[in-house]
N, C-alpha and C positions, 0 to 999 in steps of 0.2 A: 504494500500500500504506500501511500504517499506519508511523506512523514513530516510533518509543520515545523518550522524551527521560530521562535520567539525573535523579533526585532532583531536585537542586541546583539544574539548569536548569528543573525546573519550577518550584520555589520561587521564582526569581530573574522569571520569566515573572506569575507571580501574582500577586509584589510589584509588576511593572510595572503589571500590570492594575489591583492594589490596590484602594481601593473604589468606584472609577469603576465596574467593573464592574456594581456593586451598585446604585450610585445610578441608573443604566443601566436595569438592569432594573426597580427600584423606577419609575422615571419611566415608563417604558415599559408596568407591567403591574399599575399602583397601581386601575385600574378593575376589577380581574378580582375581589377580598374585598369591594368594594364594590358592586358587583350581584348578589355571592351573598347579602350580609346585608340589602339591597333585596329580592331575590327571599325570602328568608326570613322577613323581616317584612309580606309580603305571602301567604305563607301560610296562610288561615284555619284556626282551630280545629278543623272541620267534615271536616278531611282525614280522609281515611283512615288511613292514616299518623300518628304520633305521631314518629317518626323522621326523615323528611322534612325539615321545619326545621332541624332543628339538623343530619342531613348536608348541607344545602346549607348553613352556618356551617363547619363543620369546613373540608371541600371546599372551599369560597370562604379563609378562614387558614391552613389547618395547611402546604401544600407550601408556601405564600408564606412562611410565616412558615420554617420549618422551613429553607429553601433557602438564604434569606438569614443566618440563625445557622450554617449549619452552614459557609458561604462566610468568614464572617467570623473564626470558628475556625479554616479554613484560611492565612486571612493572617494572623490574632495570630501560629501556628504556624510560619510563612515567616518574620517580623521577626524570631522567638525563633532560629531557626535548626535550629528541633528536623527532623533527617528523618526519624526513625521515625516522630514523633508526629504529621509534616505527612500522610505516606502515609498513616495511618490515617485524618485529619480526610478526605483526601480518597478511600477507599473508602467513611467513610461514608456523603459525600454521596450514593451509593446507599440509604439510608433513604428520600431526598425520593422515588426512583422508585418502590420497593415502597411507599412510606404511599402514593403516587399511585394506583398499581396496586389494593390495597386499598379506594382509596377510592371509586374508579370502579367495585367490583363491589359496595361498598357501595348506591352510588346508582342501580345495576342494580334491584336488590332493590328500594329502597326508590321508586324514579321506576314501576315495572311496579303499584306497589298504590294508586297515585292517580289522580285525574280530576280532567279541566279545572273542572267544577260544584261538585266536593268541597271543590276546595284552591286556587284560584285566588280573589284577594283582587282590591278596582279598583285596587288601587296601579297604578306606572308600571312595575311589572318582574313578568314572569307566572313564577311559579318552577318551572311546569314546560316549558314553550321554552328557558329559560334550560340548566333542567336538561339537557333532553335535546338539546340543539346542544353541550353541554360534553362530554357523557358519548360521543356515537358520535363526536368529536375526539378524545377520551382514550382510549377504544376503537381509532382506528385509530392512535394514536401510541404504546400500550403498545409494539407491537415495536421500534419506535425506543427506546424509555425503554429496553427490556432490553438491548438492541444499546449503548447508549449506557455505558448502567452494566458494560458487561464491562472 
């Protein structure tokens, strides 16, 4: 079952983790905004799409960037010792899953009005592979993100 942990101890838990965790994930998932703005700037003008580029830029920074600020708010919050203000930082880290959510029916929309002839550039990254290996992963992981964020 699920096992509640009191404020306090989760504060004291997060401080442990501190920014380890962050530099973790940064190490860890530093290629993920850098093959979106690859695949983006490999976008020809010629698309379909006018939107396309720039949601593969969003898509590739906003949860990255978003997840790591909204993390780091959490521990400023932990050292200060605020616990109201820490539970808040960290229900909203439920933002990163709905901008997620969001963003993935974004790139439904905008990946369904391209073709490979239209929009694919010779660069070294095809931004629509790229797109849609991201998009039916983030499609099958929304349940988890929601399941997560409860």
């Amino acid at each position: 079952g699920v096992t509640w942990k009191d404020t306090e101890e989760h504060m004291r838990d997060r401080l442990a983790e501190g920014p380890a965790g962050i530099l973790c994930f940064v190490v860890c998932c530093f290629w993920i905004p850098i093959l979106f703005l690859m695949g983006a700037a490999n976008t020809l003008d010629t698309c379909e799409t006018e939107g396309f580029a720039p949601w593969m830029r969003v898509y590739g920074l906003l949860p990255f960037i978003l997840g790591i600020a909204l993390d780091l708010v959490a521990i400023a919050l932990a050292i200060r010792s605020h616990t109201s203000h820490f539970k808040l930082a960290v229900r909203l880290q439920g933002l990163t899953t709905l901008t997620s959510i969001i963003l993935i029916i974004w790139g439904w929309a905008e990946y369904g009005q391209t073709s490979e002839a239209s929009c694919v550039g010779d660069g070294g990254v095809n931004p629509r592979t790229l797109s849609i290996m991201f998009l039916v992963l983030g499609t099958m992981c929304v349940p988890c993100m929601c399941i997560r964020g409860l």
